[in-house]
Steps between C-alpha positions, in 0.01 A plus 500: 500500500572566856438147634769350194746752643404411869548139431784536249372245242568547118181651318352150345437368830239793574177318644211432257286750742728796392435431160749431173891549629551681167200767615663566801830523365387752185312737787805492731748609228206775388511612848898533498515694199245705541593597875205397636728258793678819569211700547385257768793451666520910533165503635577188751807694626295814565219385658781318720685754554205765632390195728897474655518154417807539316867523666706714240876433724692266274828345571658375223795270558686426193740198643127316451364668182744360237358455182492151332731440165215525282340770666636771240291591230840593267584305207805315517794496317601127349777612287809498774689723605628809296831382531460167350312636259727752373835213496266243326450848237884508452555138494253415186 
């Protein structure tokens, strides 16, 4: 799981050595669902963080942290304005 993320390539092109993409796949989701990544990541961080090898001073500039167009998770709204929609109402 880690070296498809590392390497950023879609789950079918898995090498052979790691076994069937679709076993790989079905154990990462298992492991999201069931918290198991978070649990990891928690004890990553703490093991990190008693060892001082982690710099908690962020700077967050937000003239460089805009979010793309389809970076929402909202649903969108297709049906116009509420305007238009109300004349089109009184025209019909």
């Amino acid at each position: 799981m880690i070296y498809r993320f590392r390497c950023g390539i879609p789950w079918r092109d898995l090498p052979e050595a790691f076994g069937p993409w679709q076993t790989v796949w079905k154990r990462h989701r298992r492991f999201s669902l069931d918290g198991t990544w978070d649990r990891i990541h928690a004890a990553l961080l703490a093991e990190a963080d008693a060892a001082g090898g982690i710099d908690w001073t962020v700077s967050v500039d937000s003239t460089i942290n805009r979010a793309h167009q389809h970076a929402t998770n909202l649903p969108r709204d297709t049906g116009g304005s509420l305007e238009l929609q109300e004349s089109a109402d009184r025209a019909g």
